[in-house]
N, C-alpha and C positions, 0 to 999 in steps of 0.2 A: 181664577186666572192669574191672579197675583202669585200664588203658590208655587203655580206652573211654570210662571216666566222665570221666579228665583230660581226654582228644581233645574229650569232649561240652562239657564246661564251658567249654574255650577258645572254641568254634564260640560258645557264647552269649554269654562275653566280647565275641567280635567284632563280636556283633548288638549289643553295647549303644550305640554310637554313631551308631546307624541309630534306636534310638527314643529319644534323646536330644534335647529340643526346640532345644540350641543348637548340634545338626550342623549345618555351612556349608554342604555342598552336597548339592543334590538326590542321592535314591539311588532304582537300576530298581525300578521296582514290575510284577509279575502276579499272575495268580492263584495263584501257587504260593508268594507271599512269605512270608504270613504263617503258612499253615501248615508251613512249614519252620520258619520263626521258632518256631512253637509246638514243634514236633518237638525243636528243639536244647533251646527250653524245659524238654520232661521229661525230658530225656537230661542235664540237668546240676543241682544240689542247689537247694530251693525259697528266693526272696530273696522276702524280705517287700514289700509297696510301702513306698514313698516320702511318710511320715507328717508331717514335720518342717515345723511352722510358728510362726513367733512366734507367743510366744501373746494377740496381739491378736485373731488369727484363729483359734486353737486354742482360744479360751473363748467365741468367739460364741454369745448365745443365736441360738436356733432361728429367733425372729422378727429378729432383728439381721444375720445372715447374708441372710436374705430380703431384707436391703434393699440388699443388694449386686446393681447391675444393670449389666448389658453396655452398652455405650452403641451401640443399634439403626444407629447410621451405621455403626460399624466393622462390620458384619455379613460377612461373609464372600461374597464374591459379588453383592455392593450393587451397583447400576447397572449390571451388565452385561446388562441384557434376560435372565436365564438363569431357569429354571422353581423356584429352590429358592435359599435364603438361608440358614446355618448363625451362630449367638451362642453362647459359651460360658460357662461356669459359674466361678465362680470358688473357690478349694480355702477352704474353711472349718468351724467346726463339726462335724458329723457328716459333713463330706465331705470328707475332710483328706488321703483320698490323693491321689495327682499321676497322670493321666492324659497322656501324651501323644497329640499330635492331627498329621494330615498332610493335605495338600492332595496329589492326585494328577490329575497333567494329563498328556498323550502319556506315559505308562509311567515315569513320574517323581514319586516320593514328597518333596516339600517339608515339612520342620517349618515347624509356624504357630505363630507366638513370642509368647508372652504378655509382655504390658506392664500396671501398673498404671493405666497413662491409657484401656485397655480399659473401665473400670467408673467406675462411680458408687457410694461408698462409705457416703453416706448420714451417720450419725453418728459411722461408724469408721473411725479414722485409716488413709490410704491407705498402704501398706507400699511401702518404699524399692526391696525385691528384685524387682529386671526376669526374676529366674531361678525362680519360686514356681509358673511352670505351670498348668494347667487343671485343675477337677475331671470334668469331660464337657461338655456340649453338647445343644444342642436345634435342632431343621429346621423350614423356617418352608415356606409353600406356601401358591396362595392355593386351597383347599380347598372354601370356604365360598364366595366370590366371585372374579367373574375378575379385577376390580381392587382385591382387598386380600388382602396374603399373611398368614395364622394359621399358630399353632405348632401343628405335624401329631406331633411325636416330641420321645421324650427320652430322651437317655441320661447317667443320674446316679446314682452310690452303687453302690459293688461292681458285680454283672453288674446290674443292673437297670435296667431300660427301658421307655418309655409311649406309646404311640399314642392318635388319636381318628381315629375316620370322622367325615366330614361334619357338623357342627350337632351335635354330642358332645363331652361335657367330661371330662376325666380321669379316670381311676378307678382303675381296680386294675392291676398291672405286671404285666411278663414277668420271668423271667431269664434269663440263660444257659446259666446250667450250675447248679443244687442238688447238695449232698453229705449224708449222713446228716441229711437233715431230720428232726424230731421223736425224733433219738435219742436214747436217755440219757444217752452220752457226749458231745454234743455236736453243734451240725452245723456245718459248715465253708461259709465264704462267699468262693468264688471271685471274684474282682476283673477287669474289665477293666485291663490295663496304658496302652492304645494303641488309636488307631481310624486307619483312613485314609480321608477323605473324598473322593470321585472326583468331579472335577467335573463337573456335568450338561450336558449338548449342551440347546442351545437345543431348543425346541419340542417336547422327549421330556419323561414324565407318571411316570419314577421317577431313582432315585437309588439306587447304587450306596455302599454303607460295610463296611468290613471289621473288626474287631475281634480283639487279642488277649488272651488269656482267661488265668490264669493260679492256681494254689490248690498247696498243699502237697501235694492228690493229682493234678492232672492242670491238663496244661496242655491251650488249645484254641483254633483258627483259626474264627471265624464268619463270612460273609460272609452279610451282608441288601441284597436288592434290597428297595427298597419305595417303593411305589406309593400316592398318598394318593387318596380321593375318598368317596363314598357308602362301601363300606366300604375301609377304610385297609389295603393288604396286606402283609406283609412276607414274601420267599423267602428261607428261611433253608437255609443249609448250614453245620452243624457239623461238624467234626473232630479228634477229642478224644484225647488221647495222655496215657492214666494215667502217673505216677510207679508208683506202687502198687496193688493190688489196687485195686476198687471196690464194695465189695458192696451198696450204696446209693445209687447215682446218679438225680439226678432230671433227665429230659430236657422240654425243653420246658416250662417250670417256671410258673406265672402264681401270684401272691400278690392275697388281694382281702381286702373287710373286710365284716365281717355283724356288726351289733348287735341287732337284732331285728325281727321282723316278724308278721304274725297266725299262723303258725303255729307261733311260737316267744318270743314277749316276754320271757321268764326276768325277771318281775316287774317289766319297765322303767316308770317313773314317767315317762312324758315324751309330748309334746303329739301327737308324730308318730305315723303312722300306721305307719311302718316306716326303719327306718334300717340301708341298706345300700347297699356297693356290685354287688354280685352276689347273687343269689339261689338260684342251686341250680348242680348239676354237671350239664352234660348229655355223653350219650356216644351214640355210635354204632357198635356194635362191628364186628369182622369178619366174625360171623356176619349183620349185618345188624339185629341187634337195636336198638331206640331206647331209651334209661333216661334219668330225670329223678329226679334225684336231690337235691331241696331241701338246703340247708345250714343249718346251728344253733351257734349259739355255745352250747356244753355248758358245763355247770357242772368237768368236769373233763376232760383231752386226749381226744379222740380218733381213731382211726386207721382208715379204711375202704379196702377191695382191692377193684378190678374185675375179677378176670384177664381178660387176653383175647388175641387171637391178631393182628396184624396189624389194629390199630382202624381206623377210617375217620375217626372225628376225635371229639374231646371238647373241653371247654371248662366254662369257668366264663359264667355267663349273667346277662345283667341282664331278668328278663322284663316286671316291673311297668314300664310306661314312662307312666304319667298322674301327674300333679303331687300329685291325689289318694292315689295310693298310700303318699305322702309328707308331704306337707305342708309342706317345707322349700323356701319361698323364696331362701334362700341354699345350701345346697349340691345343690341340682336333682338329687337323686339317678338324676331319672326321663330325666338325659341321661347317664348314665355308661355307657360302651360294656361291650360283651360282648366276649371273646376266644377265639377259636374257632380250636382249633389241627387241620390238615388234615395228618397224616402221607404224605407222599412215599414210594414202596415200598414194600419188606416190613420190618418193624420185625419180629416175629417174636413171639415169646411174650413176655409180660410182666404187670404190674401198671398201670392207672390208679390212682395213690392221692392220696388224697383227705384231708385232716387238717384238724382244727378244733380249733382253741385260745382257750380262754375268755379274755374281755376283759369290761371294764366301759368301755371309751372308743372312739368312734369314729375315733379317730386311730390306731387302732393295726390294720395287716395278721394278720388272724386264722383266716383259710382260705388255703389252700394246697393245690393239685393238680396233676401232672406225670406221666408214664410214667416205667418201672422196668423195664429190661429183666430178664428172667427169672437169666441170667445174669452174675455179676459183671464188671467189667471188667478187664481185668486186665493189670499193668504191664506196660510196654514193648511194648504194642499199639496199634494203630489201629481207631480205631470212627467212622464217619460217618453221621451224619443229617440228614435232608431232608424240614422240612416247611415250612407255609406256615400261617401267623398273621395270621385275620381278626379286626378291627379294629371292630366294626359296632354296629348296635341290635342283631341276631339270627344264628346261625347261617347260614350260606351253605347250607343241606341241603335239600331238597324231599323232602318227606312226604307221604303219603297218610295219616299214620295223624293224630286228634285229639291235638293239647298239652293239658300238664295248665297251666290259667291261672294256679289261686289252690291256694293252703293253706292251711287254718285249722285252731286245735286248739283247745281248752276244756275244763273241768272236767264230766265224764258223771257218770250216776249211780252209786252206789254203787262210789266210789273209780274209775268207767273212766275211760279217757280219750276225749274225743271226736275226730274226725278228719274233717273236709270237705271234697271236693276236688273243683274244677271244672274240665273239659275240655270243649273246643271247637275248632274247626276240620278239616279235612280231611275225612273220611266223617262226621265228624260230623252238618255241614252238612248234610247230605242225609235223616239218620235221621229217617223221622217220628215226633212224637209221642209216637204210643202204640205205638210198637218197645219191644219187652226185650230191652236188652244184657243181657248175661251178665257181669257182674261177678265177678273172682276176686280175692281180699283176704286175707294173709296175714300171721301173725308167726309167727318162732323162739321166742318165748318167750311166755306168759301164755295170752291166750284174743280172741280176734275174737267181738263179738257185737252185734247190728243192724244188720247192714248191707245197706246199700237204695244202689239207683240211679233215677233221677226224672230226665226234663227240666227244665233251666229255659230256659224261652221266654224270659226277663227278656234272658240271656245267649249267648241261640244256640246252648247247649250243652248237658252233662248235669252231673248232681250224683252226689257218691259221696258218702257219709256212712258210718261205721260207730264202734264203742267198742273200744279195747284195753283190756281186763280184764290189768295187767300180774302180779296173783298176789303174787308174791313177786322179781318179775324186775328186776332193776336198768337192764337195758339191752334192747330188742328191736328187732330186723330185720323192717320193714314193706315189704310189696308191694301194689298195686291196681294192675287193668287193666280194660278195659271188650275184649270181645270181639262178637262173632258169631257164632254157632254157635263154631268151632276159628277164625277169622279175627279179627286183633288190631284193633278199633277205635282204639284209642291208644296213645301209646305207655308202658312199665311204670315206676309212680310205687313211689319206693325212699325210705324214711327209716327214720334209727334214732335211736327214742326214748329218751330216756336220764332217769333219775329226777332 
């Protein structure tokens, strides 16, 4: 074993000149590069990135780093008629590690060499060191129009990354790879090292980027095809090579922000109608099931399990899309995309989990949801995954059954809690009038009492209204569905109320 680890650690010595921005020459590139790169990664001891910056650029405020901008001529791929444009980010602030970047043309990986004369520094002295690197990068496409190219993607800070579809403003990230999210000892934040950007053939509608992934417990090769338009796709292939056990891995990882909303204010003072990026979890399991699962900024953590077997895809979800829902002129919440992750194969037994952590500012990422496979991961293995990450206003999913629209809650009588909730579409549509669904409404804890279902014509849909008598309960697990006879009219609305 001692043999092994020296033999490993040379092999990754060897790789390091290969992600070195100031290699001189081209080096082969295929698809088996980087995950090999990532393989000799876990097979030899963990090297922290590459932090070290004057600290002109080490103490930038938040807003001062922002005024550091790439100067859009050097753009990568400018003037050659090619479908996709790439600007990079410059290391400062809270993004102080050093990414390396490559340019891949016929099977040959180019370092792309950072220079100060890249950027526009704004108020802050331009630094002398032509060797200071990138912190990530963002893809330009024209998206929106055939003659003007927008920023479609981003990849900045540790693994994390951002997409829009079509006429869609930024919102909540992806990431890479998560480690013990919301543990008490901690969670660990795996880093991109390295990307290779492949350059795009004329008159083709994706782009080709590989990624190496890198953390104290595991290292990992990603390769994204992605394709921008109406909704923005990305095909992702992981392949993750633990150092050490795993018992917490989060795959597929999306972070979003929720301050509040009518079914949840937690006493917000403020003018809007709702403020968030995302609104609830939706999931589709393997058994076919549809859940809609609202999200809440709780007064204290916490931690929600979907099991399930092999999902068909989940996501965090932006549903409210009218100005109204909002009120906010400036940050348009009602155009922040949904992300809608589409699992590839059999993923097998595991968790969706689902965490919400209390905020008082809308700056800050405060839900979080990703799959957990059932089983640990476990060092000096291989594990691959293969999904596809939409980008959209909505889910990619066709349903038959009615969405739940809205959520609203309020103060009931005699200490209940109120609960109202509206669905519409699918068999909805169709139901007359004076039809009686069959409403089933459920807690684990306290007591269900009034609860009715009603058309509203207003809405094209129906209403569910009922009171949680919580007792003495601190936290309760809530269900509503609307049925037919045994046949589900919608799909099942999940939240847990928390005092």
């Amino acid at each position: 074993m001692r043999r092994r680890r020296v033999m490993a650690g040379a092999l990754a010595m060897g790789l390091a000149p290969r992600l070195a921005l100031q290699a001189a020459e081209p080096a082969p590139f295929d698809a088996q590069t980087v995950r090999k790169m990532a393989r000799a990664l876990a097979d030899a001891a963990f090297q922290a990135p590459d932090t070290k910056l004057p600290d002109g650029l080490a103490k930038l405020t938040y807003d001062a780093y922002r005024n550091i901008r790439f100067d859009p001529a050097q753009s990568l791929w400018r003037g050659r008629g090619l479908p996709f444009e790439a600007q990079f980010f410059h290391r400062g602030s809270l993004y102080a590690n050093r990414v390396d970047l490559f340019e891949v043309t016929d099977g040959q990986a180019q370092p792309l060499r950072y220079h100060p004369s890249q950027f526009e520094f704004g108020t802050t002295p331009a630094p002398n060191d032509e060797n200071l690197g990138y912190a990530g990068f963002r893809l330009h496409s024209a998206i929106n129009r055939a003659d003007t190219i927008d920023e479609i993607a981003v990849f900045l800070g540790a693994s994390y990354f951002r997409a829009v579809g079509r006429n869609l403003l930024y919102g909540l990230s992806a990431r890479g790879l998560s480690i013990n999210t919301a543990d008490p000892g901690g969670e660990q934040f795996p880093a991109f090292k390295a990307f290779w950007l492949e350059r795009p053939q004329p008159g083709t509608n994706s782009i080709v980027v590989t990624g190496l992934l890198d953390s104290p417990s595991a290292a990992a090769a990603m390769r994204f095809s992605i394709r921008p338009g109406e909704d923005t796709v990305f095909d992702v292939e992981l392949t993750l090579f633990p150092r050490e056990d795993i018992a917490q891995p989060g795959i597929a990882t999306m972070t979003s922000m929720f301050l509040f909303d009518p079914l949840d204010r937690g006493g917000a003072d403020d003018y809007r109608r709702a403020v968030h990026d995302s609104d609830g979890l939706m999931m589709l399991t393997g058994r076919g099931e549809a859940l809609w699962r609202p999200v809440a900024n709780p007064h204290t953590l916490q931690i929600s399990q979907f099991a399930d077997t092999s999902p068909r895809g989940f996501g965090l979800m932006q549903r409210t899309r009218a100005l109204r829902d909002f009120e906010d002129l400036e940050a348009r919440y009602e155009k922040r995309p949904s992300l809608w992750v589409e699992p590839i194969g059999d993923w097998g037994e595991g968790v969706v989990q689902l965490v919400e952590i209390p905020t008082k500012d809308e700056v800050h990422d405060n839900i979080v949801t990703f799959w957990r496979p059932k089983q640990p991961l476990l060092a000096k293995s291989e594990h691959g995954f293969t999904y596809r990450l939409h980008w959209a206003a909505d889910a990619p999913v066709a349903s038959a059954l009615g969405r739940f629209t809205a959520s609203r809650s309020g103060a009931g009588p005699g200490g209940a809690r109120l609960f109202i909730l509206d669905a519409a579409g699918g068999t909805l549509k169709a139901l007359a009038l004076d039809a009686q669904p069959r409403l089933l409404v459920s807690t684990d804890r306290g007591k269900i009492q009034n609860a009715v279902v009603r058309a509203n014509p207003e809405e094209g849909g129906w209403r569910i209204g009922f009171e949680l008598l919580p007792e003495d309960a601190k936290a309760a697990e809530l269900r509503a569905q609307l049925l037919m006879g045994d046949a589900p009219l919608t799909e099942t609305w999940m939240f847990r109320w928390t005092a």
